[in-house]
KOLTIKOL-652834 format. One record per residue (C-alpha): x, y, z; residue in one letter. Coordinates in steps of 0.5 Angstrom, whole numbers, padded with zeros to 4 digits, always signed. Example, Ala and Ser with C-alpha at 12.3 -4.5 7.8 and 13.67 -1.06 7.14 Angstrom:
2
+0025-0009+0016A;+0027-0002+0014S;
//
This chain:
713
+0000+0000+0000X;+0006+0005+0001X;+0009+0003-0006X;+0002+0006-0008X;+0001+0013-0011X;-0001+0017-0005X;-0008+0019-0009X;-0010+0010-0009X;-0007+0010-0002X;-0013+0016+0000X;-0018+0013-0004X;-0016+0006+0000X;-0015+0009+0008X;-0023+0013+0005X;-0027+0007+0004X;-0024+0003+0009X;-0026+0009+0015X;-0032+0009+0010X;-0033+0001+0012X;-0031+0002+0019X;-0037+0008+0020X;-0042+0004+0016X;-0041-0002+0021X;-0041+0003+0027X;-0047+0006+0024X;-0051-0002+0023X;-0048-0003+0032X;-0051+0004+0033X;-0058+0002+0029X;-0059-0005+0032X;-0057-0002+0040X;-0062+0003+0038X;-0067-0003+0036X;-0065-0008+0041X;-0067-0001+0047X;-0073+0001+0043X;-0075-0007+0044X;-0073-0007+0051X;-0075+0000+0052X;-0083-0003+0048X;-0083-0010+0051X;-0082-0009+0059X;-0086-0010+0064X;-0083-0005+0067X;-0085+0002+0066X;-0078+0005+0063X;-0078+0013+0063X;-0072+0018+0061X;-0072+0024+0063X;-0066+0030+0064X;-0062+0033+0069X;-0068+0038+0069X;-0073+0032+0069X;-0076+0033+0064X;-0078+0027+0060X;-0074+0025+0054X;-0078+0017+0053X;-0083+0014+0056X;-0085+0007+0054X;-0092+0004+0053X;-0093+0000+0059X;-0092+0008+0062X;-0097+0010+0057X;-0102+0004+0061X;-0099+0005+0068X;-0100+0013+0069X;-0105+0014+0063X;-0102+0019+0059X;-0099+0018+0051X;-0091+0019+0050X;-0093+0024+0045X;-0097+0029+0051X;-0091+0027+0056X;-0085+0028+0052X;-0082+0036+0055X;-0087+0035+0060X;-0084+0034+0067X;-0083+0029+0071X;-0086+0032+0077X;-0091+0035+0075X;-0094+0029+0071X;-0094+0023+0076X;-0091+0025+0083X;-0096+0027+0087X;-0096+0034+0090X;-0094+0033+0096X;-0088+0030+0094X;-0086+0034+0088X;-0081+0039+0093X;-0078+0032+0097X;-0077+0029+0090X;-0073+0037+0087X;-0070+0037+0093X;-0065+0031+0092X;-0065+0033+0085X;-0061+0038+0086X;-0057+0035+0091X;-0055+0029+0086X;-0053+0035+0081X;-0048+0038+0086X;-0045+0032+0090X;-0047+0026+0086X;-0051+0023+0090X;-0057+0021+0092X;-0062+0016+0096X;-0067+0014+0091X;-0061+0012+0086X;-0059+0005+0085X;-0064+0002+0089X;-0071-0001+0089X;-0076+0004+0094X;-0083+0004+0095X;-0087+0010+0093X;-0093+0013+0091X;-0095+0016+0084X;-0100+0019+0080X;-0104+0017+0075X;-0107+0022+0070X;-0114+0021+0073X;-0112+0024+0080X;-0112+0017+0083X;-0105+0016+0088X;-0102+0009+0088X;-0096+0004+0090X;-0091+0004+0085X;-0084+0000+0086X;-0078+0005+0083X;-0071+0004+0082X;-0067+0010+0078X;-0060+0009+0075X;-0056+0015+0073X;-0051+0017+0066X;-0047+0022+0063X;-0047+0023+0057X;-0043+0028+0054X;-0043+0032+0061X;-0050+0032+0060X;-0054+0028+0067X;-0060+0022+0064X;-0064+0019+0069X;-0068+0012+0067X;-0073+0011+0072X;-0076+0003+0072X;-0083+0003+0075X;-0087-0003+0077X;-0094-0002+0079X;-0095-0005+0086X;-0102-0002+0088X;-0105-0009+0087X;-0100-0013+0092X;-0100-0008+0097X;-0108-0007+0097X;-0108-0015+0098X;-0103-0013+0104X;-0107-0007+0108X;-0113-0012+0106X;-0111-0018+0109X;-0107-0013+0115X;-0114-0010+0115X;-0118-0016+0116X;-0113-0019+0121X;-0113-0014+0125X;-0120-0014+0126X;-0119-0021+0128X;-0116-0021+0132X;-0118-0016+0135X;-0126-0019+0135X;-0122-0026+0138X;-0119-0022+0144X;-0126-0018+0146X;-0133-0021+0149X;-0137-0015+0146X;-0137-0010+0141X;-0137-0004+0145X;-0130-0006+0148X;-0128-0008+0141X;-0131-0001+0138X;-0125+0003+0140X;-0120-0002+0137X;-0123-0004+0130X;-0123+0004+0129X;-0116+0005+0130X;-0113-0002+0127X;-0118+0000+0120X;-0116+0007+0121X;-0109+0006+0121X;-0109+0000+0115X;-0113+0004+0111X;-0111+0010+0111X;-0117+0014+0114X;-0116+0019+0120X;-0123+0019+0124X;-0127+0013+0124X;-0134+0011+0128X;-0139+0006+0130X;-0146+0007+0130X;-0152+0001+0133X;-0159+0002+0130X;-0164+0003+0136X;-0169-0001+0134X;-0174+0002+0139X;-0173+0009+0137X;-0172+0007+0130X;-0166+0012+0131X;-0158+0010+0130X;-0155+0013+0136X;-0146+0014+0137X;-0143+0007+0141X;-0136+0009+0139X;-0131+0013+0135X;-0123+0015+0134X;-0119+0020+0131X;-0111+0020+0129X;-0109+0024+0134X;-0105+0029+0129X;-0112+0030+0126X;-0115+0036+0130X;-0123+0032+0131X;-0125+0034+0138X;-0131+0038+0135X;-0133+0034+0130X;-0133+0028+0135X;-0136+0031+0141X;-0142+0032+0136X;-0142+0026+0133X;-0143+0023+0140X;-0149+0027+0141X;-0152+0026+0135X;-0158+0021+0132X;-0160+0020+0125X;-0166+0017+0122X;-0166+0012+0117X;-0164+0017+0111X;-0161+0022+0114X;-0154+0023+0114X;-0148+0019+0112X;-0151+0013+0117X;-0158+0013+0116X;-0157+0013+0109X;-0153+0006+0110X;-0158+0003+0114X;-0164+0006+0110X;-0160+0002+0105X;-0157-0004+0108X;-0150-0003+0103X;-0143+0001+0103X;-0144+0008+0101X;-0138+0013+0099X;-0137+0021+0099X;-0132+0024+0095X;-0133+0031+0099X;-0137+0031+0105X;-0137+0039+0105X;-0141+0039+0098X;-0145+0033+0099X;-0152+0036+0101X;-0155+0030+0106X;-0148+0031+0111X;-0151+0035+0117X;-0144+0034+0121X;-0141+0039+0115X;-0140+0045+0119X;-0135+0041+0124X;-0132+0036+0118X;-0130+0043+0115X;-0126+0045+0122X;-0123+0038+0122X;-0121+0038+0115X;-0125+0032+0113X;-0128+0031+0106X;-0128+0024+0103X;-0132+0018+0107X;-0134+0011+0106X;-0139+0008+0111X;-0142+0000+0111X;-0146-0003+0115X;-0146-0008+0120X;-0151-0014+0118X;-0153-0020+0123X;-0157-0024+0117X;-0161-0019+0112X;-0162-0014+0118X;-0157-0008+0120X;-0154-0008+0127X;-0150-0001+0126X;-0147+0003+0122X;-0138+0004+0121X;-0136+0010+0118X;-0130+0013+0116X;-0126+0020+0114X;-0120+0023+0110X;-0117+0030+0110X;-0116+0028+0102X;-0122+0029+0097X;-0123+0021+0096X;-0126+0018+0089X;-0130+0012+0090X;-0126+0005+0091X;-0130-0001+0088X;-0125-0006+0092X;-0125-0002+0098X;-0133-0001+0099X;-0132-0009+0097X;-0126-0010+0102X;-0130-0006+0108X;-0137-0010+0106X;-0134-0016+0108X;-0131-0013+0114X;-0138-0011+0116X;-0140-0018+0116X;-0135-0020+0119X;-0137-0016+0125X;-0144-0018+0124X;-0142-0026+0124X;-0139-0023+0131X;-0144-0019+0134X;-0148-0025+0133X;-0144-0031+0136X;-0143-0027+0142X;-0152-0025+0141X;-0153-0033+0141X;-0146-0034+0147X;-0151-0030+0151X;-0157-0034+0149X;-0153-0040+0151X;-0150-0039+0157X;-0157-0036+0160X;-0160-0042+0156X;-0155-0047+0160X;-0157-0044+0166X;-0164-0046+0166X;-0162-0052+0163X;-0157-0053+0169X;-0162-0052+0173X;-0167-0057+0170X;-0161-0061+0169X;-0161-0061+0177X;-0168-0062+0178X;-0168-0068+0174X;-0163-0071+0177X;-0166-0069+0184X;-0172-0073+0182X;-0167-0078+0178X;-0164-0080+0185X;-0170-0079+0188X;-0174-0083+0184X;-0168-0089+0184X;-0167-0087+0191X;-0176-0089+0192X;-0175-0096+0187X;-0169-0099+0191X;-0173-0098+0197X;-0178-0101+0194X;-0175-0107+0190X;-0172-0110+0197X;-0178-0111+0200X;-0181-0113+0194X;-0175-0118+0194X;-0178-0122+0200X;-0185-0121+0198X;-0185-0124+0192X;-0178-0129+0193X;-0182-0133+0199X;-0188-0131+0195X;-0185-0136+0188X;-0182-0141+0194X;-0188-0142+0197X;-0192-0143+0190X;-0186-0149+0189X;-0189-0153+0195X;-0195-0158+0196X;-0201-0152+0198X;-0208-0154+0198X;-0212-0150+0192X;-0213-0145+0196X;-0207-0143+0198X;-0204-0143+0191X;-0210-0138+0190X;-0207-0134+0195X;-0200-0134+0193X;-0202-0133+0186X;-0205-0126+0189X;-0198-0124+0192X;-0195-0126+0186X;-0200-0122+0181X;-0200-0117+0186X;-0193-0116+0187X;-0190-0117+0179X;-0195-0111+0178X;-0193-0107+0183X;-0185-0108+0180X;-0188-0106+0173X;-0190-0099+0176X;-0184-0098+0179X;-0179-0101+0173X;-0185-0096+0169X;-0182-0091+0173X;-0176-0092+0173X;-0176-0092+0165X;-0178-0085+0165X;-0173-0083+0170X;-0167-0085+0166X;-0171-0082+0159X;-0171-0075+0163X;-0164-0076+0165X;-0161-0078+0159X;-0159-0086+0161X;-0163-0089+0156X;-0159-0095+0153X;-0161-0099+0147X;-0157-0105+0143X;-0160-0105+0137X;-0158-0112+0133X;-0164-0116+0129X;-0169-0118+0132X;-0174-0124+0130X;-0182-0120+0129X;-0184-0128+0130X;-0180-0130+0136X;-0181-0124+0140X;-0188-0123+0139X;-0190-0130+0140X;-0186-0129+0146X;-0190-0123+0148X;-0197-0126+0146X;-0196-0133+0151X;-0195-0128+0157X;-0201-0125+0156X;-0205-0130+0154X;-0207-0132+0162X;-0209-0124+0162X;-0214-0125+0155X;-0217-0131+0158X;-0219-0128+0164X;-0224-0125+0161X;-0225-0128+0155X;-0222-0124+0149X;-0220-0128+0145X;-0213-0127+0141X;-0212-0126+0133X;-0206-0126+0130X;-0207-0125+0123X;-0202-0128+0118X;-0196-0126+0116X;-0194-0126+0123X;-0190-0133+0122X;-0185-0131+0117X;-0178-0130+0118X;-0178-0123+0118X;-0172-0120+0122X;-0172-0112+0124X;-0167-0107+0127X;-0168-0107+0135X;-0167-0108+0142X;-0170-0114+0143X;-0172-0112+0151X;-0174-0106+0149X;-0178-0108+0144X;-0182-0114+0148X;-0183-0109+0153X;-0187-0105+0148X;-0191-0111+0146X;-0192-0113+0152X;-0195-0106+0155X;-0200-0106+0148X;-0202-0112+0148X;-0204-0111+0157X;-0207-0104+0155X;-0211-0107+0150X;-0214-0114+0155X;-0215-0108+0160X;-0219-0103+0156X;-0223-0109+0152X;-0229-0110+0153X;-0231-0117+0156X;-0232-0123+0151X;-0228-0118+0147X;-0222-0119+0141X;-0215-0118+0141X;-0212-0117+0134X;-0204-0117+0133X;-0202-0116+0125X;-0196-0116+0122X;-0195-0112+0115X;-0190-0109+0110X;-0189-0100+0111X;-0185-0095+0107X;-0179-0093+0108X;-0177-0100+0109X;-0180-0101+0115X;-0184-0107+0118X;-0191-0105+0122X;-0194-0108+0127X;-0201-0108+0130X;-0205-0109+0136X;-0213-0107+0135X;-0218-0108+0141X;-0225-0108+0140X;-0226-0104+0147X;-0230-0097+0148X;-0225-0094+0143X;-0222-0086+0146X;-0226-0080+0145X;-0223-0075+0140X;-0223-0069+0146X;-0217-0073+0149X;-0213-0076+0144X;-0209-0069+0144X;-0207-0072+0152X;-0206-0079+0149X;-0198-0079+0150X;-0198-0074+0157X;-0194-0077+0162X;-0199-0081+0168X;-0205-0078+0165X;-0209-0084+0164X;-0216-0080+0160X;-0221-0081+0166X;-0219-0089+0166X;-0223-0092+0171X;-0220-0093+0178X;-0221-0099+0178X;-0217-0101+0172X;-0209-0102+0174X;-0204-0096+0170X;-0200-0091+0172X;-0201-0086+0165X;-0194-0089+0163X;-0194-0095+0159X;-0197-0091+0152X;-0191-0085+0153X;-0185-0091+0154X;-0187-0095+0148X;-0188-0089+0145X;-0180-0088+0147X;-0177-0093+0146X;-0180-0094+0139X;-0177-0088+0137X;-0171-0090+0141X;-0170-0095+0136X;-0171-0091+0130X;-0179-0093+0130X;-0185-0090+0131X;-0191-0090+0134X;-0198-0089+0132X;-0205-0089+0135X;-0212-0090+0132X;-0219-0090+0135X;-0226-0090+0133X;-0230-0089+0141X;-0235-0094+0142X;-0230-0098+0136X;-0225-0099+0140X;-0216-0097+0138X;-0211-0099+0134X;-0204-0098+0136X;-0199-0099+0130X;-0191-0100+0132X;-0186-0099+0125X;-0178-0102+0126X;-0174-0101+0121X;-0172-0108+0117X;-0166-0112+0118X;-0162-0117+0115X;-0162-0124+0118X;-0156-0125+0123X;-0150-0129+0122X;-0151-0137+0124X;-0147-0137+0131X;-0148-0142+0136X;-0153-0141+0143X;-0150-0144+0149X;-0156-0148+0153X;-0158-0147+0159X;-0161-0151+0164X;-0167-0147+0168X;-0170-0153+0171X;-0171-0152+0179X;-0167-0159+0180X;-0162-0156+0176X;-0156-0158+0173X;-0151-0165+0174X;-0148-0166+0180X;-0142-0162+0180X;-0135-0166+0179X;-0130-0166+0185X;-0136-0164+0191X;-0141-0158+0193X;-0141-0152+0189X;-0139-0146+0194X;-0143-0140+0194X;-0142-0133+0198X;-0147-0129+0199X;-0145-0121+0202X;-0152-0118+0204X;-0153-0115+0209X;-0161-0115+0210X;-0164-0120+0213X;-0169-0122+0209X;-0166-0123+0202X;-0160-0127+0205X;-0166-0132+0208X;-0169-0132+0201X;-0163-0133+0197X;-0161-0138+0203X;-0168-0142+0202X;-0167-0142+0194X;-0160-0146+0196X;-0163-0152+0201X;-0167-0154+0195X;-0161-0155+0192X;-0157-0160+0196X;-0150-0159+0192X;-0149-0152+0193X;-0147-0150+0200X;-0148-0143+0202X;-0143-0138+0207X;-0146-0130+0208X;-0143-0124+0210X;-0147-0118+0213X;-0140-0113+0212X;-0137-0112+0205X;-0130-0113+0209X;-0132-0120+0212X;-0134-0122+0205X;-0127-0121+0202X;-0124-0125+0208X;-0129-0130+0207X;-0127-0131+0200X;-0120-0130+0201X;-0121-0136+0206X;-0125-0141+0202X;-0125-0139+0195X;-0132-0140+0193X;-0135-0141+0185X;-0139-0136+0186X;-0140-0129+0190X;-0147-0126+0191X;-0146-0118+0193X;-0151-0114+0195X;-0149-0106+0193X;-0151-0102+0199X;-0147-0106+0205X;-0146-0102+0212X;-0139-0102+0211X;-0136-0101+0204X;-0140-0101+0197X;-0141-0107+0193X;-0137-0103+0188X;-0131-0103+0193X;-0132-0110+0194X;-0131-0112+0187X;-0124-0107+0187X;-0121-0112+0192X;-0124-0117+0190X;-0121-0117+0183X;-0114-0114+0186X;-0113-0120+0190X;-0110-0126+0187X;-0113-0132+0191X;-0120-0128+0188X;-0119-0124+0182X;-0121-0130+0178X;-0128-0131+0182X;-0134-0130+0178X;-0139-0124+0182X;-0146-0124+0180X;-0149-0117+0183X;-0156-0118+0187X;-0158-0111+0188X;-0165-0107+0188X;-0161-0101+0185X;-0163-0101+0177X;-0160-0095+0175X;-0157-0097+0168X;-0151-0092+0171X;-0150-0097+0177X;-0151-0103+0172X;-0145-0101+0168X;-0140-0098+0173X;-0141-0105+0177X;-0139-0109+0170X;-0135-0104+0168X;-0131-0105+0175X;-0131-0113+0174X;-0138-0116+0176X;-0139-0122+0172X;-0146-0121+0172X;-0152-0115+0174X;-0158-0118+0176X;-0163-0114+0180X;-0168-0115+0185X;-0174-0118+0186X;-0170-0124+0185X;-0173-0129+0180X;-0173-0136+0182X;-0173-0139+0175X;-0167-0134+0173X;-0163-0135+0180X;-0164-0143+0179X;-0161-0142+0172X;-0155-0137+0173X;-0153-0143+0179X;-0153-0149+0174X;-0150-0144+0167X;-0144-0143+0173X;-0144-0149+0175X;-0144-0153+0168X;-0137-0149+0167X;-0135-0152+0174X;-0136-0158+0171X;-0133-0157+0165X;-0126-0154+0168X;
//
C-alpha cells in the first residue's frame, strides 16, 4: 500500500473509514433497536427523563401504567405528571443534591412510593432509577412497577387480620369499637372513624364509638358525633342503614344529606365510606370513616369494608347467641339438676321398693313351689300377681327416669318379629282368657321377618300394647296382632281391640305422661305405658301410632326399620329346671352370699336348700365377704350393692386386686337398676348384674350356667 500512488493509497484509507463507519452506523442502529425492543417489551414502566427532569422517552407500559400517551408527556416534567403533590418538593430537593454532589437516596435502589396517575388517582409503585452522563449532560432512567394490587392485598389482609384478632380477643363489640377504628383507620388510611347501633325502639341510629388520628384536630366534630342520632336516611349512616349496603362520599363538604359538615369543615375532613354491619339481612350498625383528602369511589375497598362489616356482623351474632346460650344453659342446668334430684330420688324410691319386694315375691315364688291345698295356691297367686304388677309400675317409673336423665341405652341388632311377638302373645294369653278375649294373630305373622331393635325393649313395648289392649276391651271382646310391610323399608306391627275406643277430645292427651284420660280407677295403669313404648320405639328409629273410633275401639301400630337376618352363631343351653344341673364333679358348688338385709339372705339361703349340691356361706359386711372369699374361695360370689361398711362396687375392686379371688365370677344382687350403676359395676369386673325381686327361675339358671362351667373346667 505504501508503493501505492498517494492518490490510490487516499482513496484505499477513505473506503476503509467509510466501511468502518457503515458497521459502526449498522451497531449503533441495531443497539438502538435492541433498546426500543427493550424499551416496548418491558413489563416495567421505563421512563428517561434529563438532568432538569424533563421526559425524554416513555414506554408503552408508561402509557398504561400513568394513563398519558408518549406524545402528551414528551417535554413535560417528571414531577408535574406522575409524582404526587405532596412529594414534588422532596423529589426536586434531591434532585438538586445529585446535580452537586453525585449522590442521591432513590439511585441504584428498589423504593417504594406513591405515584399519580392522570386521573388523580394515587397508587404504589415500586422504583428504581439509574444515572448516565452522557457527553456531560445528566440522563436519569427510571424503572417502575405498578405494586397497588399486591399492597392492596396486603393492607386488605393486615386489615381483616387486625380486625380478627381484635373481635377474637373482645367479648363485646362495645370493647372492640375503639380498637376496630384504630387498626382499619391505620390500615387503610383513614383519619376518623366511627361506629353507630340501630336503636330499634327508637328507630334511630345512635354514636356506640368513634376514633381519630391524633394528629387530626376532630374533638369537635367527634364531640358532635357522639351526641347525634340519625334517622334512616339522613346523614352518611342513616343513608347506609336505609339502604342496607357500603355508601362512598367523595367530599362531604359538597355533599347535600351530610348534617355534620360544618364541623368536618373545621377538622378538615372531605371523603367518607361507611357500610353496614349486617347479622342476617338486617343492620345492626353502622361503621364510617373519613379522610383529610377528597376521595374518588374504590370499588374494591367498598368490597373489602363490606366483608369487614359482615365479618363484625358474624361477631356480633355468635356473641348474641354465647349469650342465649349460656342463659339457656343456666336454665337448662337447672332443669338438669332437678331431673337429676327426681332421677336419685326416684332411684332412691324404686330401691327402697324393690328390696321389700325382693322378700315378698322371692317367698312368694318358694311357696308356689311347694305342696298347697288349692286355695293357698290361689292366695299366693295373688301376692305374685300383685306383687310383679307392682314391680312393673316401678320398672315404668324408673324408665321415664333414666329418659329424662338421658341413661336410656339400646342394643339395636336384628330381631326376630315372629319369635318376639309370639314370646309376648303366651305371656299375656292368661290376662285374655280371664276375660275371655279372644287372641287373632293375622298372617303373616309367622314369616321369617328380622327388624333392627333392642329385643328387650321392643318385647316391653309389645307387652305393654297387648296388656293395654286386654285391659280397655270390653269383656268377650277381640284382640287383633297384624303384621304387614311399611314404606321406607319398615315393618308394622298392629294391636287392634274392640274395647270403648278413646273419645276424640282426649287423643291430643294421649301421650301426656300419668295421664290416664279419665280411666276407671278400677282399671290398673299409671298413665306411662303408652308415652314409653312410645319412646323406645323411636329410641330404635321407629315409631309409634294410635288410631281410635270411640265405641269401635283403638289401634296401636308400632314400625321398626327391616333387617338382614343375623349371622349363624352358636347358643349356648342353659338349664332352667328347679332341679338344676349335673352334680358338680369334685364336690359341693360354693357360694358366698354378702348381704347385709336379712330377709334377702334367707330367701337366697331357701332357694339354695332346695339344691343340696350348693353350700351357701354369708356375710352381713363387705370386708368380712372379702376375708371370707380369700379364705374359702367360693365358685361364685352373690353381692349386695348397698353394704354397711364399704360398697359393692368396692368389693368387686378388692376382689379383682387379689390374687386368690381375682379370677372369682361375681354376680351383683342388687334393687338398684339404674343402668349408670349397672355399667360401672360390670365395667368394674362383676360378671353379671341382676336386679331385685330375684326371680326364682332366673336365680335357678344362672346356678346351673356357673355350675356346668365348673364342671366342664
Amino acid at each position: 500500500l505504501i508503493r501505492l500512488p498517494a492518490a490510490v493509497r487516499r482513496a484505499v484509507e477513505e473506503a476503509a473509514a467509510a466501511a468502518t463507519r457503515m458497521r459502526m452506523e449498522d451497531s449503533l442502529r441495531l443497539h438502538a433497536t435492541r433498546m426500543k425492543s427493550i424499551m416496548e417489551t418491558s413489563l416495567d414502566a421505563i421512563i428517561v427523563m434529563d438532568s432538569r427532569g424533563v421526559i425524554l422517552d416513555w414506554n408503552a407500559q408508561a402509557e398504561s401504567m400513568f394513563g398519558w400517551q408518549k406524545h402528551e408527556v414528551l417535554g413535560r416534567t417528571v414531577a408535574e405528571t406522575i409524582i404526587p403533590l405532596q412529594h414534588r418538593e422532596a423529589h426536586a430537593r434531591g434532585l438538586m443534591r445529585f446535580l452537586a454532589t453525585g449522590e442521591g437516596p432513590m439511585l441504584n435502589r428498589r423504593v417504594d412510593i406513591t405515584a399519580l396517575h392522570r386521573t388523580g388517582r394515587e397508587f404504589s409503585v415500586e422504583l428504581a432509577v439509574t444515572a448516565s452522563n452522557i457527553n456531560d449532560h445528566w440522563q436519569f432512567t427510571a424503572f417502575i412497577m405498578d405494586t397497588s394490587e399486591r399492597k392492596w392485598a396486603e393492607r386488605r389482609l393486615a386489615a381483616q387480620y387486625a380486625v380478627t384478632q381484635v373481635l377474637a380477643e373482645s367479648p363485646t363489640l362495645e370493647e372492640a369499637g375503639a380498637k376496630i377504628l384504630q387498626v382499619l383507620c391505620e390500615c387503610l388510611g383513614w383519619e376518623v372513624g366511627g361506629i353507630w347501633k340501630v336503636d330499634r325502639d327508637a328507630n334511630l341510629l345512635r354514636c356506640l364509638e368513634i376514633w381519630h388520628d391524633p394528629k387530626t384536630k376532630a374533638d369537635e366534630f367527634m364531640a358532635d358525633s357522639r351526641q347525634r342520632t340519625f334517622a334512616p336516611g339522613v346523614g352518611m349512616p342513616g343513608r347506609v342503614w336505609s339502604h342496607s349496603e357500603p355508601a362512598w362520599i367523595s367530599d362531604v363538604l359538597k355533599d347535600p344529606n351530610f348534617p355534620r359538615a360544618p364541623v368536618a369543615a373545621k377538622a378538615g375532613l372531605h371523603g367518607a365510606v361507611g357500610f353496614p354491619i349486617k347479622i342476617g339481612k338486617n343492620v345492626y350498625g353502622i361503621i364510617e370513616f373519613f379522610s383529610h383528602q377528597i376521595r374518588v369511589p374504590d370499588t374494591e375497598l367498598m368490597q373489602m369494608v363490606g366483608e369487614i362489616g359482615i365479618k363484625i356482623g358474624q361477631f356480633v351474632e355468635r356473641k348474641e347467641t354465647e349469650a342465649a346460650l349460656q342463659e339457656r344453659d343456666l336454665a337448662r342446668l337447672s332443669a338438669e339438676r332437678a331431673n337429676q334430684a327426681k332421677s336419685e330420688f326416684l332411684s332412691r324410691m324404686s330401691h327402697e321398693l324393690r328390696t321389700p319386694l325382693n322378700a315378698v315375691l322371692g317367698f312368694a315364688q318358694l311357696l308356689a313351689m311347694d305342696a298347697l291345698s288349692s286355695e293357698q295356691q290361689e292366695h299366693v297367686q295373688h301376692i305374685l300377681k300383685g306383687g310383679r304388677h307392682l314391680l312393673t309400675l316401678i320398672n315404668e317409673v324408673l324408665d321415664i327416669a333414666r329418659i329424662e336423665a338421658g341413661r336410656m341405652t339400646f342394643s339395636l341388632e336384628p330381631v326376630s318379629v315372629s319369635s318376639v311377638l309370639g314370646e309376648a302373645v303366651d305371656l299375656i294369653r292368661p290376662q285374655a282368657a280371664a276375660r275371655n278375649i279372644q287372641l287373632v294373630m293375622r298372617s303373616p305373622w309367622k314369616e321369617t321377618i328380622y327388624v333392627r331393635a333392642d329385643r328387650q325393649r321392643v318385647k316391653q313395648v309389645l307387652l305393654n300394647l297387648l296388656s293395654n289392649g286386654v285391659k280397655y276391651n270390653r269383656e268377650g271382646g277381640t284382640l287383633t296382632v297384624s303384621c304387614e310391610a311399611a314404606p321406607d323399608s319398615r315393618y308394622r306391627l298392629t294391636v287392634t281391640d274392640t274395647g270403648g275406643g278413646i273419645p276424640p277430645a282426649l287423643m291430643s292427651r294421649l301421650f301426656t305422661p300419668f295421664d290416664r284420660l279419665g280411666a276407671d280407677a278400677t282399671t290398673e295403669g299409671t298413665g306411662l305405658g303408652l308415652v314409653l313404648s312410645r319412646i323406645l320405639t323411636m329410641g330404635m328409629g321407629g315409631a309409634l301410632s294410635v288410631d281410635s273410633v270411640e265405641g269401635q275401639g283403638t289401634s296401636v301400630s308400632v314400625e321398626l326399620l327391616l333387617s338382614e337376618p343375623p349371622t349363624a352363631r352358636a347358643t349356648a343351653t342353659v338349664p332352667d329346671t328347679a332341679q338344676g344341673a349335673a352334680p358338680v364333679a369334685g364336690g359341693a358348688f360354693t357360694v358366698l352370699y354378702i348381704e347385709d338385709n336379712l330377709p334377702n339372705y334367707q330367701l337366697v339361703e331357701r332357694l339354695v336348700e332346695k339344691r343340696p349340691d350348693v353350700k351357701l356361706i354369708g356375710a352381713m359386711q363387705g370386708k368380712l365377704g372379702v376375708e371370707l372369699a380369700v379364705a374359702h374361695r367360693p365358685d361364685v360370689i352373690l353381692l349386695d350393692l348397698n353394704l354397711p361398711d364399704i360398697q359393692g362396687d368396692e368389693v368387686v375392686l378388692r376382689l379383682r386386686e387379689h390374687p386368690e379371688t381375682a379370677a372369682i365370677p361375681v354376680v351383683m344382687l342388687s334393687a338398684d337398676a339404674m343402668q349408670k350403676q349397672i355399667d360401672k359395676l360390670l365395667a368394674a369386673g362383676a360378671q353379671k348384674y341382676l336386679t331385685k325381686p330375684i326371680e326364682v327361675t332366673q336365680f335357678y339358671s344362672l346356678l346351673d350356667e356357673l355350675m356346668t362351667k365348673k364342671g366342664g373346667r
